[in-house]
Every structure is written in C-alpha cells, then in structure tokens.
TIRO-2110 file (N, C-alpha, C; in Angstrom, 1 decimal):
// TIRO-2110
0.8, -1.2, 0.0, N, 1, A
0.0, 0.0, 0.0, CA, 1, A
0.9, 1.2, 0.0, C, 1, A
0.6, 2.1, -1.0, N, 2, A
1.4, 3.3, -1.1, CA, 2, A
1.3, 4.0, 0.4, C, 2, A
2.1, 5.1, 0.7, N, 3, A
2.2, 5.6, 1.6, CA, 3, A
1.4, 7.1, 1.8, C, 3, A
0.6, 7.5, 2.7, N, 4, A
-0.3, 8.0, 3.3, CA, 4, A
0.3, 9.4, 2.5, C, 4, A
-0.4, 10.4, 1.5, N, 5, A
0.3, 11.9, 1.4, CA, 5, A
-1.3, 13.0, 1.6, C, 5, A
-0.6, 13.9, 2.2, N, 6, A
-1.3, 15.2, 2.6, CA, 6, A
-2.0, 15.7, 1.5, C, 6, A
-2.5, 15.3, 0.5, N, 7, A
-3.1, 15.9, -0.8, CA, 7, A
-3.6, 14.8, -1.7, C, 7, A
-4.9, 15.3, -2.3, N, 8, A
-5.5, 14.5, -2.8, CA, 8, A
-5.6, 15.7, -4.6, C, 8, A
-5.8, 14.8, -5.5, N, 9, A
-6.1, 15.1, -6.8, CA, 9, A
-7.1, 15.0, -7.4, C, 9, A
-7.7, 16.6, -7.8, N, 10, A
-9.1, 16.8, -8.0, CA, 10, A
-8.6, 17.1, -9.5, C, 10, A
-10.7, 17.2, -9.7, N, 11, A
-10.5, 17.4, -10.9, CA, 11, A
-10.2, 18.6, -11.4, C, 11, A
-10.0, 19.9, -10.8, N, 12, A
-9.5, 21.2, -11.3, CA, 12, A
-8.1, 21.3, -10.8, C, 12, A
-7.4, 20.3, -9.6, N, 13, A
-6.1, 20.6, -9.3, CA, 13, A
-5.6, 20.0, -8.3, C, 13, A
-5.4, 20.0, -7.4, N, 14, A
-5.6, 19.4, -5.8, CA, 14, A
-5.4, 20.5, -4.7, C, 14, A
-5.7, 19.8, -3.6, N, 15, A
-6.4, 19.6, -2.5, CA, 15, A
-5.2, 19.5, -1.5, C, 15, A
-5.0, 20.3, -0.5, N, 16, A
-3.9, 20.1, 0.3, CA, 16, A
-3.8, 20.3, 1.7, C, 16, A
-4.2, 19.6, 2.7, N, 17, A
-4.0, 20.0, 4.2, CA, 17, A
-3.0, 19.8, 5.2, C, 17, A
-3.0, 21.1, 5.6, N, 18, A
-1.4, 21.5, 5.8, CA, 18, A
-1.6, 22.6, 7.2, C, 18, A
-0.1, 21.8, 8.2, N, 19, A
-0.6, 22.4, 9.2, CA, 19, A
0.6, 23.2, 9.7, C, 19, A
0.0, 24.4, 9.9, N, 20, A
1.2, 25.5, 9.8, CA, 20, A
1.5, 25.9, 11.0, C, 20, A
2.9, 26.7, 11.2, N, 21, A
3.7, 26.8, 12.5, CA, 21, A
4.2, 28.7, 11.8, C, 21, A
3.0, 29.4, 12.5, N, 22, A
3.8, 30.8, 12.6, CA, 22, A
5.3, 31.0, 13.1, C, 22, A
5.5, 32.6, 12.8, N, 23, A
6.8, 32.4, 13.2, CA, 23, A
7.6, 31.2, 13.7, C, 23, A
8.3, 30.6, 12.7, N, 24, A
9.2, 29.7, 12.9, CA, 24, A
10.3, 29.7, 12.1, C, 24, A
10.5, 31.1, 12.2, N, 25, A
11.9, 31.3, 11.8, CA, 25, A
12.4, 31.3, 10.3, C, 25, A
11.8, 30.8, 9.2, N, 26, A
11.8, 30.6, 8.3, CA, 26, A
10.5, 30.0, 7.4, C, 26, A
10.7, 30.4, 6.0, N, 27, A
9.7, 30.1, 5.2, CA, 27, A
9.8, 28.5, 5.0, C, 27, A
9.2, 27.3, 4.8, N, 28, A
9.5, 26.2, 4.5, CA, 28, A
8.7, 24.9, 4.7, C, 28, A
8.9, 24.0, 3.8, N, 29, A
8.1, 22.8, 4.0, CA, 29, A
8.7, 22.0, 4.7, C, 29, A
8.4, 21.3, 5.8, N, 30, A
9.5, 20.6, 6.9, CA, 30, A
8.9, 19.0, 6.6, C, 30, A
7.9, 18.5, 5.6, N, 31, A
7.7, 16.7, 5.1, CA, 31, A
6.2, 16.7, 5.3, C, 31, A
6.1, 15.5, 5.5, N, 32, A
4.8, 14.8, 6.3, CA, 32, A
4.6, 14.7, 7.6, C, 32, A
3.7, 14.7, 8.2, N, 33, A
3.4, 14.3, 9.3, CA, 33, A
2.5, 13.4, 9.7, C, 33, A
1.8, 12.8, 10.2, N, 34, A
0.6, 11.8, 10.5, CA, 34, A
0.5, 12.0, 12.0, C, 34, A
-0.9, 12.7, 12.1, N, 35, A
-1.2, 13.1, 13.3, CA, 35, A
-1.8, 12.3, 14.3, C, 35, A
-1.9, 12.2, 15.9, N, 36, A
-2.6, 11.3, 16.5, CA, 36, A
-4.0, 10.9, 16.6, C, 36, A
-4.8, 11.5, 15.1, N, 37, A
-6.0, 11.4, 15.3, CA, 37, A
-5.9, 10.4, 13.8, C, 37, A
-4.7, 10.0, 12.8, N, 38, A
-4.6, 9.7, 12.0, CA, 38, A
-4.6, 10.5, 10.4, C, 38, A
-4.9, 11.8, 11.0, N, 39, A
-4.9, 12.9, 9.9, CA, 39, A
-3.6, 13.1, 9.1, C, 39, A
-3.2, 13.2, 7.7, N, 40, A
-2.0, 13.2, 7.0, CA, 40, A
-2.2, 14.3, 7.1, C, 40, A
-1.0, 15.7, 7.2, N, 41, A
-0.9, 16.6, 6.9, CA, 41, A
0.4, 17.1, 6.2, C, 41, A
0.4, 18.0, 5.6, N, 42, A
2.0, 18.7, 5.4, CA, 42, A
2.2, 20.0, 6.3, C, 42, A
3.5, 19.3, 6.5, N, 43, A
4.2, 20.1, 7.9, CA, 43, A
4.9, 21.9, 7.3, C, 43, A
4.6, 22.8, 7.3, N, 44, A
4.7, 23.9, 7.0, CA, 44, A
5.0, 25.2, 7.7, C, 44, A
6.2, 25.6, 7.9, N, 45, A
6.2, 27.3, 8.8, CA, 45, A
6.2, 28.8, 7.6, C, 45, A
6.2, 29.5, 8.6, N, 46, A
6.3, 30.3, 8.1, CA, 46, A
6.9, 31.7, 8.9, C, 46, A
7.5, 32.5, 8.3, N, 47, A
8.4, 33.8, 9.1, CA, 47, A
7.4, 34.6, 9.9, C, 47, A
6.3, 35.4, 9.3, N, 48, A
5.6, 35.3, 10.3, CA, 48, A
4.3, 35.4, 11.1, C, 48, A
4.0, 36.2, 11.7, N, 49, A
3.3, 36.0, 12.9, CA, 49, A
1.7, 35.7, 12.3, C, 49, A
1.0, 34.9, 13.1, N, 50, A
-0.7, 34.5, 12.9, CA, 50, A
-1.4, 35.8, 12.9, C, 50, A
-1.3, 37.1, 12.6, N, 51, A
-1.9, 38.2, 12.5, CA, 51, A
-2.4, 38.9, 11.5, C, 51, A
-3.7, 38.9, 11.5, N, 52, A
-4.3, 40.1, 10.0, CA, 52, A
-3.9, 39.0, 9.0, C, 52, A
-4.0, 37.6, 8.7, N, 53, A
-4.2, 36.9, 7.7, CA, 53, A
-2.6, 36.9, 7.1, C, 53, A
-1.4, 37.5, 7.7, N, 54, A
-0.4, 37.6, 7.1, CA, 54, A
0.2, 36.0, 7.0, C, 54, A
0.3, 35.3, 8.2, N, 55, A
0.7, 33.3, 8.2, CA, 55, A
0.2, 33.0, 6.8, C, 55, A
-1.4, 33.8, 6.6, N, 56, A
-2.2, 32.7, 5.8, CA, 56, A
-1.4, 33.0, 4.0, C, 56, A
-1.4, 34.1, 4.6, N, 57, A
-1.2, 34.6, 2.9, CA, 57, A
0.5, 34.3, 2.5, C, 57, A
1.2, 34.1, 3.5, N, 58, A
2.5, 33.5, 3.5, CA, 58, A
2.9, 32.2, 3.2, C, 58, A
1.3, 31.6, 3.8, N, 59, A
1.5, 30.1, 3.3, CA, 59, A
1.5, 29.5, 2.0, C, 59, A
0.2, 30.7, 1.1, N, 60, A
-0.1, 30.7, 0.0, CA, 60, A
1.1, 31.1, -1.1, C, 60, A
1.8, 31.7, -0.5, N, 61, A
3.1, 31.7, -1.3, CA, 61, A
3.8, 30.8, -1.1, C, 61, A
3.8, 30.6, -0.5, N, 62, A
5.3, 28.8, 0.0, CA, 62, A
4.5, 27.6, -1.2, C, 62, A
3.6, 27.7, -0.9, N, 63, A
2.5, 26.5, -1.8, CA, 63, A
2.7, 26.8, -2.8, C, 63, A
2.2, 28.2, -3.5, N, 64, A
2.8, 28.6, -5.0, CA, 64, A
3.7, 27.6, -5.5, C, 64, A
5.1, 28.6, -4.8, N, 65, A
6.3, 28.1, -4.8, CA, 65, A
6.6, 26.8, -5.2, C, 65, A
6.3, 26.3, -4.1, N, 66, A
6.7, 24.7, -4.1, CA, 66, A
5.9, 23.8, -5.3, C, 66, A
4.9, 24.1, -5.5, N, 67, A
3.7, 24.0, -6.6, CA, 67, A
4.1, 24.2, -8.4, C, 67, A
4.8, 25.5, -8.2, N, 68, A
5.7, 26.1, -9.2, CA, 68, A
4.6, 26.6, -10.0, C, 68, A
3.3, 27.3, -9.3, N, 69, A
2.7, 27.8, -9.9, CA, 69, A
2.5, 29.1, -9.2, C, 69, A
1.4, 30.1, -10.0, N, 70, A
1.1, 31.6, -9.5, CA, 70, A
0.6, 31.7, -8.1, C, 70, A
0.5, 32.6, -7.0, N, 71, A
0.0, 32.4, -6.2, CA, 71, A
-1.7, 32.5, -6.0, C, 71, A
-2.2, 33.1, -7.8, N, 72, A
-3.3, 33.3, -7.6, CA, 72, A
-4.3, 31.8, -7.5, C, 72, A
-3.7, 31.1, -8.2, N, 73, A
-3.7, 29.7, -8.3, CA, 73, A
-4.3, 29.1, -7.1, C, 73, A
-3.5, 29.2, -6.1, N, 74, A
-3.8, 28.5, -4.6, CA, 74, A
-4.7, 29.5, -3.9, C, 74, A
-5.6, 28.5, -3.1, N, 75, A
-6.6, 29.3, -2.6, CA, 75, A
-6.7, 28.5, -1.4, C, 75, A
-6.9, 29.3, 0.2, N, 76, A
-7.0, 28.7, 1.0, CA, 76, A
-8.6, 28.5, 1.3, C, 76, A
-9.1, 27.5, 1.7, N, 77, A
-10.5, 26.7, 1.6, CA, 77, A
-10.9, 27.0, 3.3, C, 77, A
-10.2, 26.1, 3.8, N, 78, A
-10.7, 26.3, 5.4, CA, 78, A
-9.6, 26.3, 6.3, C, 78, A
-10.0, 26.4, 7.5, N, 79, A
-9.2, 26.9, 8.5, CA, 79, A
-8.0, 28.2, 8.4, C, 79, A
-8.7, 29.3, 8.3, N, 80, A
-8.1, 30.3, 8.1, CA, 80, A
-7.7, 31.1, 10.0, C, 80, A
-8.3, 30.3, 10.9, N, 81, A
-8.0, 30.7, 12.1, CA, 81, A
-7.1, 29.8, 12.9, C, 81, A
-7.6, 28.4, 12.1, N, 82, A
-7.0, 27.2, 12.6, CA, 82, A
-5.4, 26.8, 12.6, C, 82, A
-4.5, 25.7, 13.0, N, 83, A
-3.3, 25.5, 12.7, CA, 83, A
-3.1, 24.9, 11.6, C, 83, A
-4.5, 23.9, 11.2, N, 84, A
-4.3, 23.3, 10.3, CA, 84, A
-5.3, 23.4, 9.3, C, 84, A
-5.0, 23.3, 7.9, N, 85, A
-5.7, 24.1, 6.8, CA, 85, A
-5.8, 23.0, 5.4, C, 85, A
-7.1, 24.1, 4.9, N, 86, A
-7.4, 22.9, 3.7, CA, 86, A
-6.6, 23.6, 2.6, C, 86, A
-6.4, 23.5, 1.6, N, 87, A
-5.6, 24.7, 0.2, CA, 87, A
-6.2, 24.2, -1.3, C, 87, A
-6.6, 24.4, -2.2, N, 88, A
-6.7, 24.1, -3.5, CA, 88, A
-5.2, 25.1, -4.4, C, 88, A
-5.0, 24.0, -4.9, N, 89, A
-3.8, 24.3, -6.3, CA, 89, A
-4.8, 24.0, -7.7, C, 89, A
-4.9, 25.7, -8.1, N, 90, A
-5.7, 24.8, -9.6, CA, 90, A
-4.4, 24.2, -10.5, C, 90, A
-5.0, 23.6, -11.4, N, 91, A
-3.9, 23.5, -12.2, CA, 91, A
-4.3, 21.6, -12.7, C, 91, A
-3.2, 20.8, -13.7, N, 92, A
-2.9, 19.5, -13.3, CA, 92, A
-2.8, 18.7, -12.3, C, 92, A
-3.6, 18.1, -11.7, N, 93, A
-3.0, 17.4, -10.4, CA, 93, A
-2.3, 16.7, -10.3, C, 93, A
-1.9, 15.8, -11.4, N, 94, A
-0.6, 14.8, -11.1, CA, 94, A
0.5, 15.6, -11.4, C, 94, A
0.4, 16.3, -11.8, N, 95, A
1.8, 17.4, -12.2, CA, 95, A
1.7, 18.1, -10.8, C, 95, A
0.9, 18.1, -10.3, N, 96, A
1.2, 19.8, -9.0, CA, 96, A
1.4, 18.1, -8.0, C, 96, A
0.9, 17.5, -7.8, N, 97, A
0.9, 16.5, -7.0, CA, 97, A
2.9, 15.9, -7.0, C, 97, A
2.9, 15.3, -8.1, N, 98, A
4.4, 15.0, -8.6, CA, 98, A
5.2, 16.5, -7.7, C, 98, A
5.0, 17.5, -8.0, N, 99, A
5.7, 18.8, -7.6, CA, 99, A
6.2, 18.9, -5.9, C, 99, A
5.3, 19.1, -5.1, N, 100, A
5.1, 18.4, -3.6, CA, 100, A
5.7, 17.1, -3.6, C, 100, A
5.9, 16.1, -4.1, N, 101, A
6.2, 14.4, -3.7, CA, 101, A
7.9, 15.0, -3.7, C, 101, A
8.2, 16.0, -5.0, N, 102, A
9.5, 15.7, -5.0, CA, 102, A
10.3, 16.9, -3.7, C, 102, A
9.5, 17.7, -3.6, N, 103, A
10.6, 18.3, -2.3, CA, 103, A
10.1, 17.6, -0.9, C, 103, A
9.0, 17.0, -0.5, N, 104, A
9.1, 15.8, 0.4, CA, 104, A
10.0, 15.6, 0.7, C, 104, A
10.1, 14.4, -0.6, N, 105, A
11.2, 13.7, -0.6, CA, 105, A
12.5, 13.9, -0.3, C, 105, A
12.8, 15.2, -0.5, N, 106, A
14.3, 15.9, -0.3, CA, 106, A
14.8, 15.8, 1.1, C, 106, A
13.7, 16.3, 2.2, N, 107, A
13.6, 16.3, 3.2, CA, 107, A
14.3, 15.3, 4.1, C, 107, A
END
C-alpha cells in the first residue's frame, strides 16, 4: 500500500491540508506528518506572525512556490484561524501532486 500523502487530486487541481507553524523562523516545508488522530498533513512554517491573515497569505506563497505555480492559483479553503488548513492548487494534479512528492522527498 502506497504511503499516506497530505493531498489528494481533484479534478480542477488538488487539495492540500497542511498544518502550519507561525513564526518559525523561516519560510519552508518541513515533510509529512501523520497526526494522532490519523490525519496526513504537510508540515509547513512560516516567518511570520498568525496576524491580520499575514501566516495565511505567506502560506499561500510557500505552496505557490513549491507547486511552481502563481500564487493566484492557490486558494485557501478552510481553516483560516486554525493550525491546520485545507488549500486548493488549480492546475494538473498529477503534475502539482508529482511537484510536492518531490521536495518531500528531499527532506
């Protein structure tokens, strides 16, 4: 059985829940995680602070990035208060999917 990944592949792009760590010093994707309730997430910080939507909108750029698409592209879906968040990437999903597998992996 393939191994559990934080994103699923829709049909306009995918789907990505990801649980973020304000200020933590740097912008970046830190892997996978598998939480104690069983939830897959992708592990994500960001420079900084949970204020006025700034984490959120910083996230949306890290995702871009890593995605290697526009930021207009990604849209955060839910938990905009929460630590941990839903995201849409439009685009190809096994191409934006492939995109995320491979900096995982680097990790």
């Amino acid at each position: 059985m393939p191994e559990a990944r934080p994103w699923t592949v829709t049909p306009g792009g995918l789907a990505v829940t990801v649980r973020l760590t304000p200020r933590g010093g740097r912008d970046a994707i830190d892997g996978i995680e598998r939480r104690a309730d069983g939830q897959c997430v992708l592990k994500a910080r960001v420079r900084v602070a949970a204020s006025e939507g700034e984490a959120n909108a910083a996230l949306v750029a890290l995702i871009a990035h890593a995605a290697g698409v526009p930021r207009r592209d990604v849209a955060l879906v839910s938990g905009a208060t929460a630590r941990v968040k839903r995201l849409t990437v439009t685009g190809h999903g096994p191409t934006l999917a492939a995109a995320l597998e491979k900096i995982v992996s680097v990790r």
